[in-house]
C-alpha positions as CSV (number, residue, x, y, z in Angstrom):
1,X,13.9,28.4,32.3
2,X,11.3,27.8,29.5
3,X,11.6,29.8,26.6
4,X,7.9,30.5,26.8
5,X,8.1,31.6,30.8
6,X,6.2,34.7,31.4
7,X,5.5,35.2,27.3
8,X,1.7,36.3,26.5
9,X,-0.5,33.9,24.3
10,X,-3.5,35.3,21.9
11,X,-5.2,32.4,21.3
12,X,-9.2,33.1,19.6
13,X,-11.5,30.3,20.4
14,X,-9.4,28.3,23.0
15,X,-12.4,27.2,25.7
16,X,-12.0,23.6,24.5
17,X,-10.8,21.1,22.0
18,X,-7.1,22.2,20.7
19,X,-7.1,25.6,21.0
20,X,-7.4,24.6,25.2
21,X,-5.0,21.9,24.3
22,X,-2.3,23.8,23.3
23,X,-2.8,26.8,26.1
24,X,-3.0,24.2,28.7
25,X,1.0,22.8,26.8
26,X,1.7,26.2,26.8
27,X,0.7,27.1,30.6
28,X,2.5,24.6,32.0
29,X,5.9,26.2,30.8
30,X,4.8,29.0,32.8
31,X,3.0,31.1,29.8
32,X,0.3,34.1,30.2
33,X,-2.4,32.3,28.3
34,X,-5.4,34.7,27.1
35,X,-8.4,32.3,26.1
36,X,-10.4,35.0,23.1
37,X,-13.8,33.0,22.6
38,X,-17.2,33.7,23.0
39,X,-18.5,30.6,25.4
40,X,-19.4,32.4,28.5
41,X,-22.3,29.6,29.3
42,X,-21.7,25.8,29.4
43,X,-23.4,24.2,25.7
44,X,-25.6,21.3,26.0
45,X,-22.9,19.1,23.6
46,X,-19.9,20.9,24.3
47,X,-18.4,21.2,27.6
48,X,-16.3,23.9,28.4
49,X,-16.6,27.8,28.8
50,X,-14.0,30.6,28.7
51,X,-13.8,30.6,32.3
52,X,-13.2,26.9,33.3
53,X,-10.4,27.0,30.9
54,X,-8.8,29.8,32.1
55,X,-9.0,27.9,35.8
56,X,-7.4,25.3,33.3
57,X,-4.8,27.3,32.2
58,X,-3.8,28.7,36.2
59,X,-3.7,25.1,37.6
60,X,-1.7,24.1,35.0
61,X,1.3,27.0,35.9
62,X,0.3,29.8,33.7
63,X,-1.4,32.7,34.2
64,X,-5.2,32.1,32.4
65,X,-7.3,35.1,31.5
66,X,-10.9,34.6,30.0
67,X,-12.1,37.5,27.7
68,X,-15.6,37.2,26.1
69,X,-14.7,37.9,22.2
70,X,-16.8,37.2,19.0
71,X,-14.1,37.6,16.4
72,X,-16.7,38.2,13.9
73,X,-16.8,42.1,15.5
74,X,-13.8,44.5,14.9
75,X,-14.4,46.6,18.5
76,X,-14.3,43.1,20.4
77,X,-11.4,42.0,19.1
78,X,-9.7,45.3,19.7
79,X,-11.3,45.5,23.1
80,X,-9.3,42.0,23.4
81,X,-6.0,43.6,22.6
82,X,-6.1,45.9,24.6
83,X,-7.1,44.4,27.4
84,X,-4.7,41.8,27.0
85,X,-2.2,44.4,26.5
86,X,-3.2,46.0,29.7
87,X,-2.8,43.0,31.9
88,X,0.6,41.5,30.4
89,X,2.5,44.9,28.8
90,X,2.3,42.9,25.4
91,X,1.4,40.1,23.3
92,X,4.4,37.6,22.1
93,X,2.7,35.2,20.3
94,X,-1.1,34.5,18.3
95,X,-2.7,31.6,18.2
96,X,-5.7,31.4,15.3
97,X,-7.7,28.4,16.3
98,X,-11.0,29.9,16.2
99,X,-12.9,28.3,13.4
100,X,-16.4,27.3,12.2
101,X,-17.0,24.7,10.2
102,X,-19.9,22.9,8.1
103,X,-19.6,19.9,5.4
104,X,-22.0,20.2,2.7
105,X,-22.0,20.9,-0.8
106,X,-23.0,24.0,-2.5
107,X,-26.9,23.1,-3.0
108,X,-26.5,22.1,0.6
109,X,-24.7,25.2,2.2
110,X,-27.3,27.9,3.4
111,X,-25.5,31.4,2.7
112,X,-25.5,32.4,6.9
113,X,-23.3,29.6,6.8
114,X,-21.4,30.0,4.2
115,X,-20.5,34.0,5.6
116,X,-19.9,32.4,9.1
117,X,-17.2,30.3,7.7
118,X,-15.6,33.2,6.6
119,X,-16.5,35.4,9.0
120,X,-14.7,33.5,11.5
121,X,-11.9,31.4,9.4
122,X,-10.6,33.8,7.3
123,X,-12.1,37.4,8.3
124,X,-11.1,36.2,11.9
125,X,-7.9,35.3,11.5
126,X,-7.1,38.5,9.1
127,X,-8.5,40.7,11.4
128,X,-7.2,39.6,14.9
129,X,-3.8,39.1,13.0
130,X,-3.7,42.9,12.3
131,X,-4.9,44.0,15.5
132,X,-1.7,41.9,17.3
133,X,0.8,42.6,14.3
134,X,1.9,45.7,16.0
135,X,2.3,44.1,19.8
136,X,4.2,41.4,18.0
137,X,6.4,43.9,16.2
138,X,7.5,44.8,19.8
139,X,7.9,41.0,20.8
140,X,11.1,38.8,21.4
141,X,10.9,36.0,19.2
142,X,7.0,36.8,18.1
143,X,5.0,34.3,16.5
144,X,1.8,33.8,14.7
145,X,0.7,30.1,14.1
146,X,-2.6,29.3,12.5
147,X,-4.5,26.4,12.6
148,X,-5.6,25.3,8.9
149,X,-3.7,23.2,6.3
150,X,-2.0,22.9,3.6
151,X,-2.3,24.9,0.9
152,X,-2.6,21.6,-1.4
153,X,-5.2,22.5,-4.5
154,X,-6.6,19.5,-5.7
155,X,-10.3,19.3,-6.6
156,X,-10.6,16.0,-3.9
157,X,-10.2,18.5,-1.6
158,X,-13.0,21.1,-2.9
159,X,-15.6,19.0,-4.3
160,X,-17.1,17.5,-1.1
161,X,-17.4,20.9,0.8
162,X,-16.4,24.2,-1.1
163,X,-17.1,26.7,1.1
164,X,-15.6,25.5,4.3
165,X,-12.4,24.5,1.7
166,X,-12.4,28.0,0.9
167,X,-12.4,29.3,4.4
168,X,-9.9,27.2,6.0
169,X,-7.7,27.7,2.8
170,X,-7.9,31.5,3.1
171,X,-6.4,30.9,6.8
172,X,-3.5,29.4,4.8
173,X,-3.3,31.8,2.2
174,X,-3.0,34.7,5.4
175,X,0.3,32.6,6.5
176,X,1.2,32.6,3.0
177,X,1.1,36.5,2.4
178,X,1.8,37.3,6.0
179,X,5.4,35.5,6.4
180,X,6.1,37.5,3.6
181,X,5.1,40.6,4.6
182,X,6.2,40.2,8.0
183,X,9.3,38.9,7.5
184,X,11.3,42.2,7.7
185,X,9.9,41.9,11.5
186,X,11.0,39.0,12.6
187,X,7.3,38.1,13.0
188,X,7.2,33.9,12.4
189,X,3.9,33.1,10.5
190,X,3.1,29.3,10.2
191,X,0.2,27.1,9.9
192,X,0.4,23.8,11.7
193,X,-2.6,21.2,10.7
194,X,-3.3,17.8,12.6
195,X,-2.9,14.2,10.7
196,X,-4.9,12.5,12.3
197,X,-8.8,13.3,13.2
198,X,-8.6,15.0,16.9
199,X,-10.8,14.0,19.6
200,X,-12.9,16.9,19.8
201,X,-16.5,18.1,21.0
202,X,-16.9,19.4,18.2
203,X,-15.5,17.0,15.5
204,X,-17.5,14.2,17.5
205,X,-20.7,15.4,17.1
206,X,-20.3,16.5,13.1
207,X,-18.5,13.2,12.2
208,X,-20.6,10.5,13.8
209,X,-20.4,9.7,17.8
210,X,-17.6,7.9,19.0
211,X,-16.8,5.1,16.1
212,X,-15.1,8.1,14.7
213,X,-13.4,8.8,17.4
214,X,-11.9,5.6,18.2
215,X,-9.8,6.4,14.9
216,X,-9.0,9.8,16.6
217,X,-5.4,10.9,18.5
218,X,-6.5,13.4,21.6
219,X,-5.8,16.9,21.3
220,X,-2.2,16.8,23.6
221,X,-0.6,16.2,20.0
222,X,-1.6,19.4,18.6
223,X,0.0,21.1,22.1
224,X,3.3,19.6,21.6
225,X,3.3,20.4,18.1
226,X,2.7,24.0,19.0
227,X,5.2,24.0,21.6
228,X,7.9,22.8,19.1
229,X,7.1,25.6,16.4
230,X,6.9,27.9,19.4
231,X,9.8,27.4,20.6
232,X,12.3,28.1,17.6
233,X,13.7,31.0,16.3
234,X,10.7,33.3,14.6
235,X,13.0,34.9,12.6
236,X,14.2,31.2,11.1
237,X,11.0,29.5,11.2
238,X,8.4,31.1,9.3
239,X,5.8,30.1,5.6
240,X,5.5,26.6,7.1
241,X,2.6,24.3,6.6
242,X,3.6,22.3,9.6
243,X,2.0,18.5,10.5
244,X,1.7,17.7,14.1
245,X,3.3,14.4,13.6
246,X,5.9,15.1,11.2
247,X,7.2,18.0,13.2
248,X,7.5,16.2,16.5
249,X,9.6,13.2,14.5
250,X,11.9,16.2,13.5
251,X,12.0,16.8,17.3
252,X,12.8,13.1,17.7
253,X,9.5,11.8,19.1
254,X,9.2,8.4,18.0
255,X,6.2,6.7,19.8
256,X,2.8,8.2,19.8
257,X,1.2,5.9,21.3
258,X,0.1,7.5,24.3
259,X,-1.7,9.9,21.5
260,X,-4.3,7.5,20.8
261,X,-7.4,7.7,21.9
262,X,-7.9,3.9,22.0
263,X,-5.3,2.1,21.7
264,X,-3.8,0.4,18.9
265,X,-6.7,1.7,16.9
266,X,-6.3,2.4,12.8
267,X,-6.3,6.2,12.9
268,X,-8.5,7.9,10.1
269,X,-6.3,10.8,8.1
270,X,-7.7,14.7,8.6
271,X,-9.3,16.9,5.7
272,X,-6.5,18.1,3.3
273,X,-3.8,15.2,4.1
């Protein structure tokens, strides 16, 4: 039996792209997967809704359930909680992988976006993480694994794009400061960060159409990465800034091909690697 069979899964803005990549990993070892997002209606450019993935996550052998959240609002997210709470008795594991994002420079970077970035990114994750913390203080072998880098501070990584830097950075800063904190719990905080550009909606239609993603691996990488972090000790495991690829070579994964999005492509390196 899986490790992860019958456990209940948080994730905030799973409807598509690798949030829905690493629910659909994580359904199919018979997980409870609760998909937190706000996409109740298809969008013209990005396919997907809160509902579809949730028939995803059921046809894959888990157990989907599609709650309409906007992490921006405090009584959302604790209406998520608790009814997540309500339908599995508990929540084992968080997944923050909701996240906005928007590449311009300072001049360039109206403030509405600037406070979405951290509404979302680092508010967000701060926010749903307290309102699981005490569900996941209850938890065998609880986890919380956020999406966002690195914590490397070099101005190369800043100058381009300050704000979203800042946002995405705070989400690393929470694992930081969290492991720490929640270390006396048992609770395993890590951040786990892709090195390779991910085929994505989303990524495709802010980077430039598919010539991007050519150089792009498909989002099934970030799944099994989740899985392996998942699936250790939380107690053991925990203040790690994990890369996809490096921690499936620890696994002893040695061909990604079947990653690629085209084959035999030269893959183009993610933000912050």
């Amino acid at each position: 039996m899986s490790i992860l069979k019958n456990k209940t899964v948080f994730i905030t803005g799973g409807s598509r792209g690798i949030g829905k990549a690493i629910g659909l990993r994580l359904a199919r070892e018979g997980a409870n997967i609760v998909i937190a997002a706000k996409t109740v209606d298809p969008h013209p450019k990005l396919p997907g809704t809160i509902f579809t993935a949730a028939d995803e996550i059921d046809n894959a052998g888990g157990k989907g359930l599609a709650i309409c959240t906007d992490i921006r609002f405090e009584d959302q997210v604790k209406d998520a909680v608790e009814q997540t709470v309500d339908t599995f008795d508990g929540i084992d594991i968080l997944i923050n992988n909701a996240s906005a994002i928007q590449l311009t420079g300072t001049l360039e970077t109206e403030m509405k976006r600037y406070d979405l970035m951290h509404q979302i990114n680092v508010r967000g994750t701060y926010m749903v993480s307290k309102q699981c913390i005490p569900y996941l203080k209850d938890a065998n072998n609880p986890h919380i694994l956020n999406l966002s880098p690195p914590l490397n501070m070099e101005t190369r990584w800043f100058a381009p794009h300050v704000a979203y830097t800042m946002s995405k950075f705070g989400m690393s800063m929470c694992v930081l400061g969290m492991a720490g904190e929640l270390k006396k719990d048992g609770i395993g905080v890590n951040a786990l960060w892709p090195k390779t550009v991910i085929k994505t909606a989303a990524v495709q239609n802010l980077l430039g159409g598919d010539k991007v993603m050519e150089k792009a691996r498909k989002p099934d990488i970030m799944g099994d990465a989740a899985f392996a972090i998942l699936s250790k000790k939380s107690s053991e495991c925990s203040g790690n800034y994990f890369i996809d690829e490096e921690i499936l070579r620890s696994e002893g994964v040695t061909d990604f091909s079947n990653y690629a999005n085209v084959s035999d492509s030269e893959l183009m390196p993610d933000f912050f690697i």
